[in-house]
N, C-alpha and C positions, 0 to 999 in steps of 0.2 A: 845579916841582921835585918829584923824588921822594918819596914819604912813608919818611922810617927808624924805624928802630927802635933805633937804635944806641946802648948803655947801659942798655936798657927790659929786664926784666922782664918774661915771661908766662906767668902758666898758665891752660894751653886743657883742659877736662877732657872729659871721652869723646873723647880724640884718640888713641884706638888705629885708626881708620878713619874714613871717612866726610866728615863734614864736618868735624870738628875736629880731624881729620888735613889737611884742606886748608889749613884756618886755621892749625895750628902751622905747615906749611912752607913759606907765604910770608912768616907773622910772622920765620921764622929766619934767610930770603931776605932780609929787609928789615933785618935786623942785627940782631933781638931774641934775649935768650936764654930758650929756651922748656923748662917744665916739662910733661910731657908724661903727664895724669892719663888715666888707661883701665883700670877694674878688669876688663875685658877678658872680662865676663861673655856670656853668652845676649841676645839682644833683649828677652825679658824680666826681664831681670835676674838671672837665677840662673846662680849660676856664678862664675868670675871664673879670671884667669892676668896675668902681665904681658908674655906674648910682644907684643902687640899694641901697647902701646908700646913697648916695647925697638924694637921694627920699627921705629918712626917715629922714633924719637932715632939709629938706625943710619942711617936716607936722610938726616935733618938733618946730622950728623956726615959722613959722605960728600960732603954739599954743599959742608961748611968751616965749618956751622954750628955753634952750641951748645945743646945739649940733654940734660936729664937727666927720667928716667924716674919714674912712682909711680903705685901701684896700688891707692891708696886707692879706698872707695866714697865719696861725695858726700854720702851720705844719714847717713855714720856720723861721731859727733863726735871720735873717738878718732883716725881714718880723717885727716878734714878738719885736725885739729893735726898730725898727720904732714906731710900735703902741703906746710902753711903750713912746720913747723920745715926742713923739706928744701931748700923754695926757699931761707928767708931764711939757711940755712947754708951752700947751695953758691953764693948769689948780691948776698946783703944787702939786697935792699930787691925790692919786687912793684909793679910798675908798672898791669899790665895784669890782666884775669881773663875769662875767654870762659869764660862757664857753660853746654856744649855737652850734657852730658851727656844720657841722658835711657833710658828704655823705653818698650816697650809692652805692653798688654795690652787688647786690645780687643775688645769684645762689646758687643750691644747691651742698654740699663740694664736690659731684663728679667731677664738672664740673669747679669747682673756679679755676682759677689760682693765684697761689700766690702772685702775683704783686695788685690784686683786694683786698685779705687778706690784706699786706702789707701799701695799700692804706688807708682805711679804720682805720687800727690801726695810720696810721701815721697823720690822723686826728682829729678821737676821742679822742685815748688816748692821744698822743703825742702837738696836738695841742691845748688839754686843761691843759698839764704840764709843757707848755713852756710858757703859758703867767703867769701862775700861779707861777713858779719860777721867772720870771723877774721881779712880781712885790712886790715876799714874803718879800724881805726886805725893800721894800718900807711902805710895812704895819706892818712890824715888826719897822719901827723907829717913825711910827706911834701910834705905840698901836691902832692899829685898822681897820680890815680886815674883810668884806664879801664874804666867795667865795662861787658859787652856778656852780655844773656842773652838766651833764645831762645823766641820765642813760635811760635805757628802759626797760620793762618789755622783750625785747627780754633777755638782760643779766640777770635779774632776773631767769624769767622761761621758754628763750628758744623761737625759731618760725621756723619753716621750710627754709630753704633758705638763712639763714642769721648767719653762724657762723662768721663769719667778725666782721659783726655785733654787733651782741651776746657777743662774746669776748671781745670787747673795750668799749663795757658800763659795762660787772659787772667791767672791768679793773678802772676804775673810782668810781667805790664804793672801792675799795680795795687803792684807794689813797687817797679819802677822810676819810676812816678810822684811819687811820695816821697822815693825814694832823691836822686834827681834834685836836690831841693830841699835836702836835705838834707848834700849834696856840696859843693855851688856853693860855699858858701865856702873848702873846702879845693881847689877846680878838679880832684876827683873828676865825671868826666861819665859817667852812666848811660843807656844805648841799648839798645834791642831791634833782633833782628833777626828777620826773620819769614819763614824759608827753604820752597824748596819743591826739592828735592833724591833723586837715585836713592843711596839707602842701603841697608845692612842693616836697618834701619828700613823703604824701602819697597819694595823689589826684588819683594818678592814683589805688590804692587797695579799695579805699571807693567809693560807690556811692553816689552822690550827696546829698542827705537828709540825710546823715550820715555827710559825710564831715559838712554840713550844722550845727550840733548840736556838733559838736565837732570844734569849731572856737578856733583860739590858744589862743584869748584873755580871756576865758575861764581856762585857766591852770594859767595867768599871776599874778593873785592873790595869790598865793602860793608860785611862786618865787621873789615877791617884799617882801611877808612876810620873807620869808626865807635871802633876804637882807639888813632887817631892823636890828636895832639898840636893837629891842626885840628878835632875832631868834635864836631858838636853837641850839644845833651843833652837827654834824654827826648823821644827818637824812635821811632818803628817804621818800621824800614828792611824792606819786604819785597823780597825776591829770588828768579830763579830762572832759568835758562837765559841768564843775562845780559843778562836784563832786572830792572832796579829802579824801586821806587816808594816811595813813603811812604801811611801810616795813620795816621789817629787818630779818636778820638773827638770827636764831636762834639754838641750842643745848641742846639735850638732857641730861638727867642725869647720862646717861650711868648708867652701870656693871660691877662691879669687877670679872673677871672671872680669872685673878691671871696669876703667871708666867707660869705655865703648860699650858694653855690655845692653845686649835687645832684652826683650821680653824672650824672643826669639833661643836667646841663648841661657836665658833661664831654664826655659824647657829641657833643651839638649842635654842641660846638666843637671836636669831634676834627681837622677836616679845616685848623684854622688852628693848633692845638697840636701837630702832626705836621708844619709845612710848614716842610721844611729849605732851603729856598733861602734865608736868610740865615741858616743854622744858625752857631756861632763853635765855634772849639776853645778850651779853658782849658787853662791851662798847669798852674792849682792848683785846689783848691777852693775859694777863697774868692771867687773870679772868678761861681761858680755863682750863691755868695748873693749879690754884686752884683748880677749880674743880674736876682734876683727882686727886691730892692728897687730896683732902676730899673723893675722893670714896673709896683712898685705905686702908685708917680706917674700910671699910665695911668688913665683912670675905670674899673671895674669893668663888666665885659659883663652882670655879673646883681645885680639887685636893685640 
């Protein structure tokens, strides 16, 4: 059976192009009515207009869809109550939230000044935790919340030039981690999605027939999944040319090497403290400390 949307609620923010222009317009295909945030700035953030979503709420409307416009920044708290009083005045209640937004500013950490750092975080992370708290009670008196924000394979495993970067996306897995837990009772479900996508963001790193095979609409299918009414929670859904896969973190079994334990004897036992073949994923932390009190049942390797 199809996935709908039909009565749901969503705002997709940086959907003036890209990928959360893809995401708004199959969310609207699928019967949802979508608010459609794009401060319609520069790639790096300066600037702003609201042509860029008016544009996407005109193809939505064109379709037969519904959609209304807003050209809040993410990162601004004045910005972020706008968005929230807008939806819940032209629609009465926020079902869903796709935290798309994002910039860049990249250089490598010799040469970054911290205002670019700073930038950077105060968008990813911050301006996917600000629309995210304004609307937590809303779906908390709902019983019922999708949020979907967007990590990258930079914060996962890292890329030259992009600690900025890097930083504010695994930063967003370490909230949805939480969040996740924190939802379940209200059946708010929190997912990441982990796109690798031809944008304004990366047009200029890919050449054409790469760009070409990696279209965002391509990723979109996994983050509608991941907003349905079926979606699992505290996931990283990676994507990309219409291929998907899942991520997560994972730990080892570790070694009881006991209270005596050197530096010395950490080494020695590097090669059985590193060995992920029966490594487990935890859902929480406290799964972690289990685990080290179950290994302390084992005898100690030292002394």
């Amino acid at each position: 059976m199809a996935i709908r949307f039909d009565g749901k609620v969503a705002i997709v923010t940086g959907a003036g192009g890209g990928l959360g222009r893809a995401h708004a317009l199959d969310l609207a295909k699928r019967g949802a009515k979508v608010v459609i945030n794009d401060l319609g700035g520069a790639v790096d953030g300066t600037g702003g207009n609201s042509q860029a979503a008016e544009a996407v709420v005109a193809e939505i409307k064109a379709a037969g869809g519904t959609a209304i416009a807003n050209g809040a920044s993410v990162a601004d708290d004045a910005g972020v109550a706008h968005l929230v009083k807008q939806t819940m005045d032209a629609f009465g209640r926020i079902d869903i939230l796709i935290a798309n937004a994002g910039i860049l500013r990249d250089k490598s950490f010799s040469k970054m000044e911290l205002k670019d750092f700073d930038a950077v975080m105060a968008v990813h992370l911050m301006g996917t935790v600000k629309p995210c708290k304004a609307i937590w009670q809303i779906m908390r008196d709902q019983q019922y919340g999708r949020i979907v924000v967007t990590t990258s394979s930079t914060g996962l495993y890292g890329n030259f030039g992009q600690t900025n970067y890097g930083a504010a996306k695994l930063s967003l897995v370490g909230f949805m981690n939480t969040l996740k837990l924190e939802g379940a009772k209200d059946n708010i479900k929190v997912n990441a999605i982990c796109p690798v996508a031809g944008t304004r963001m990366t047009e200029n790193l890919m050449p054409p027939n790469m760009l070409e095979m990696l279209k965002p609409e391509y990723v979109t299918p996994g983050v509608v999944y991941l907003a349905s009414e079926e979606a699992p929670t505290g996931v990283i859904l990676t994507a990309a040319a219409g291929v998907f896969a899942a991520a997560q973190l994972e730990e080892t079994d570790g070694v009881h090497l006991g209270h005596k334990a050197t530096a010395d004897d950490v080494a020695a036992n590097w090669s059985k403290i590193a060995d992920f073949s029966t490594a487990k994923h935890y859902f929480q932390g406290s799964e972690q400390s289990q685990k080290f009190f179950a290994r302390l049942q084992d005898p100690p390797v030292v002394g």
